[in-house]
C-alpha positions as CSV (number, residue, x, y, z in Angstrom):
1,X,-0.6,-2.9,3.9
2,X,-1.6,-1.6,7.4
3,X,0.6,-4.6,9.2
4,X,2.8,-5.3,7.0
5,X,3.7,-1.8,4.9
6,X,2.4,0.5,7.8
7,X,5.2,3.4,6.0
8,X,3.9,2.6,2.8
9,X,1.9,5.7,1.0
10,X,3.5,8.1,4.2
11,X,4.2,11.9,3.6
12,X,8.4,11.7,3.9
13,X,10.9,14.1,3.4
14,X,12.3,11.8,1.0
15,X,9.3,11.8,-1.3
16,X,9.2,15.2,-1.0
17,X,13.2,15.7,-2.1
18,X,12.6,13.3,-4.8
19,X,9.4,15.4,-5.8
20,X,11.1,18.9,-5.9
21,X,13.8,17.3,-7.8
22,X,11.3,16.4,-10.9
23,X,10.0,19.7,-10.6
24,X,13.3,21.6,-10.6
25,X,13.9,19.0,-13.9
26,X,10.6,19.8,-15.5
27,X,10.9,23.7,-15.0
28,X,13.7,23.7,-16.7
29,X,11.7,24.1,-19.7
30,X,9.1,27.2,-20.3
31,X,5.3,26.6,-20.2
32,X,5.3,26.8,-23.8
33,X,8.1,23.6,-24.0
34,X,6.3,21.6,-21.3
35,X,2.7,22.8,-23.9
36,X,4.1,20.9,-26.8
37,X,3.5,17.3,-28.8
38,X,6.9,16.3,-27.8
39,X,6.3,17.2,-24.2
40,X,2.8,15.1,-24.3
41,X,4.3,12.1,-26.2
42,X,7.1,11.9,-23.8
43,X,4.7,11.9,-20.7
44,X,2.7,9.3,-22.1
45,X,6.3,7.4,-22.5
46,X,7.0,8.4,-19.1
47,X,4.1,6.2,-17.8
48,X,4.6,3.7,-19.5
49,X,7.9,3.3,-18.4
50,X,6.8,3.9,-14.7
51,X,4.3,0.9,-14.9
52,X,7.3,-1.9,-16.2
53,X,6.1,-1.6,-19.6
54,X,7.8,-1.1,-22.7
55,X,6.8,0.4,-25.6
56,X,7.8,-0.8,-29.1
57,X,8.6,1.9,-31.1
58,X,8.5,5.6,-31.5
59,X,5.8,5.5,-34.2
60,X,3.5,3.2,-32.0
61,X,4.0,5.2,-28.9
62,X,3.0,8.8,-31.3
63,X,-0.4,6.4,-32.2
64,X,-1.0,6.0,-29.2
65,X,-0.2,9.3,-27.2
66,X,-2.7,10.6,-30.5
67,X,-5.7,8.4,-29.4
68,X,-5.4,9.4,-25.7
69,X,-5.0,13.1,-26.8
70,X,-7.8,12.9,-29.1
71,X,-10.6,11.3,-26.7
72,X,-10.8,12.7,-23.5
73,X,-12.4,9.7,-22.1
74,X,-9.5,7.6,-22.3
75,X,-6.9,7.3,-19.1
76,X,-9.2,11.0,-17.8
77,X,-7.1,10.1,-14.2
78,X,-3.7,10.4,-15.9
79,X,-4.8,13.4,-17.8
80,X,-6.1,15.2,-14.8
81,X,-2.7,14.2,-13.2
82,X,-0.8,15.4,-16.3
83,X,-2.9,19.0,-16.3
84,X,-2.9,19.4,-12.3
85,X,1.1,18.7,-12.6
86,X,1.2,21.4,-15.6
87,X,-0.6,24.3,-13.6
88,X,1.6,23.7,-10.7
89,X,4.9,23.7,-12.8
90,X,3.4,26.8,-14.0
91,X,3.9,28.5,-10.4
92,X,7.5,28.4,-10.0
93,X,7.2,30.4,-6.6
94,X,5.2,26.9,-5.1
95,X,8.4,25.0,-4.2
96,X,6.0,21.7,-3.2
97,X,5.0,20.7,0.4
98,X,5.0,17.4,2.0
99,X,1.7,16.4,1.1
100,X,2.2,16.9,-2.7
101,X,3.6,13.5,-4.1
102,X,0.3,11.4,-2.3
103,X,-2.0,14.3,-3.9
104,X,-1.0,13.4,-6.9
105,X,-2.3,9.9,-6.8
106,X,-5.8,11.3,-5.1
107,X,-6.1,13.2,-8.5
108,X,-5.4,10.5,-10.6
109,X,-8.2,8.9,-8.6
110,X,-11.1,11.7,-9.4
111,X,-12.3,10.6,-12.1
112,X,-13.3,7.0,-10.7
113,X,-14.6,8.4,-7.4
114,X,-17.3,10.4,-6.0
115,X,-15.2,12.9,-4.2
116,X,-12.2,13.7,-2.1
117,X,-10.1,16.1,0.0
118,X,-7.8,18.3,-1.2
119,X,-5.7,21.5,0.7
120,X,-6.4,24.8,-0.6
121,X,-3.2,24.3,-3.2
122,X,-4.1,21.7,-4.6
123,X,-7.5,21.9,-4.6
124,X,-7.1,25.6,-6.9
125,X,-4.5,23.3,-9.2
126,X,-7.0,21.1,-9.7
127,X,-9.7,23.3,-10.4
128,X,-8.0,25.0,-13.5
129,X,-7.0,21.5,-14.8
130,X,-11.2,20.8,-14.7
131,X,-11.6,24.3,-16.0
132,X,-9.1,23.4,-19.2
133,X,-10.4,19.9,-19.6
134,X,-14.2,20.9,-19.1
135,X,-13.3,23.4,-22.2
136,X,-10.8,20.5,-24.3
137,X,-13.2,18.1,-23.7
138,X,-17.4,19.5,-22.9
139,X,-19.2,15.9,-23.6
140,X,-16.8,13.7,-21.2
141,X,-18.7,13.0,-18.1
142,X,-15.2,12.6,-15.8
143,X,-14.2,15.8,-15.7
144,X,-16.2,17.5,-12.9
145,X,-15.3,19.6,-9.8
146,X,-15.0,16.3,-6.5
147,X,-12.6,18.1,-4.3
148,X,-13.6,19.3,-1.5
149,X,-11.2,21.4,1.1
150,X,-12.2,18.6,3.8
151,X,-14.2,15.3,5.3
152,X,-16.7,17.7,7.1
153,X,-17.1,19.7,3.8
154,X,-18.4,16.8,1.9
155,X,-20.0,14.7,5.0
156,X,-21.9,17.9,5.4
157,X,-23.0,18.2,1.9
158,X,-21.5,21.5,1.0
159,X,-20.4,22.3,-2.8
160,X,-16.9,21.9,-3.5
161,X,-15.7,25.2,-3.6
C-alpha cells in the first residue's frame, strides 16, 4: 500500500465532504428515530451492502440483526462503530473534522487490539459508547476503555483517560 496506494487511507477533504453528507442524511431523523429496531436493522443492512454482499430477504436480515443485537460478543467492532457514530450524531453542533472518517475504522478496530490513539473528540464519543455497552452488555470482555489521547500516553503507560 505504501508504494503502490501511498493516498490510500489519507485525511481528504473529500472524505470529509462525503462524511458530513451522511451525517447531514442521518440527522435528519431525531435520536429517538436513529434509537429504533428499524434504525438497527437497516444499519446491519447497511453493512452488508457496504462489504458486496447481499442479503436474501427481509425476514433473514431481522434474524440476523436479532442475534447480533442480542449477544454483544458478536461483530463488538461494528457495534462500537455503530454507538460511537450514534453519540456523535447526537451532537449536532460537531459538524465532523478531517480526521473523523479514518477514526471510525480505528474504532471498529478496538475491540481486536490492545489500544490506540484517539483526539479528545473522539476519544469522549467513544467513551460513552463503552459506558452504554459496558451497561447493555457487563459479561463481554471487548468492551473496555483502549483509547488513549496519544503514542506517549500509552508508550508511557498512563491510563486512558
Amino acid at each position: 500500500m505504501l508504494f503502490e496506494q501511498p493516498r490510500l487511507g489519507r485525511n481528504t477533504q473529500r472524505n470529509l465532504d462525503r462524511f458530513r453528507e451522511q451525517i447531514g442524511f442521518d440527522r435528519l431523523s431525531t435520536p429517538a428515530e436513529r434509537r429504533k429496531w428499524t434504525w438497527f436493522v437497516g444499519s446491519v443492512h447497511q453493512i452488508i451492502v457496504s462489504c458486496g454482499w447481499r442479503m436474501g430477504n427481509y425476514r433473514s436480515l431481522e434474524r440476523l440483526a436479532r442475534c447480533i443485537y442480542d449477544d454483544g460478543s458478536i461483530v463488538p467492532g461494528w457495534r462500537l462503530s455503530h454507538f460511537v457514530y450514534a453519540a456523535f450524531c447526537d451532537n449536532v453542533n460537531d459538524h465532523g473534522e478531517c480526521g473523523d472518517p479514518p477514526d471510525y475504522s480505528h474504532v471498529t478496530a478496538a475491540p481486536y487490539v490492545d489500544a490506540m490513539t484517539l483526539d479528545n473528540r473522539m476519544r469522549g464519543y467513544y467513551r460513552s459508547a463503552i459506558a452504554k455497552l459496558q451497561e447493555r452488555y457487563p459479561n463481554v470482555n471487548y468492551y473496555r476503555h483502549r483509547a488513549f489521547r496519544n503514542l506517549e500516553s500509552w508508550l508511557a503507560g498512563e491510563d486512558p483517560d
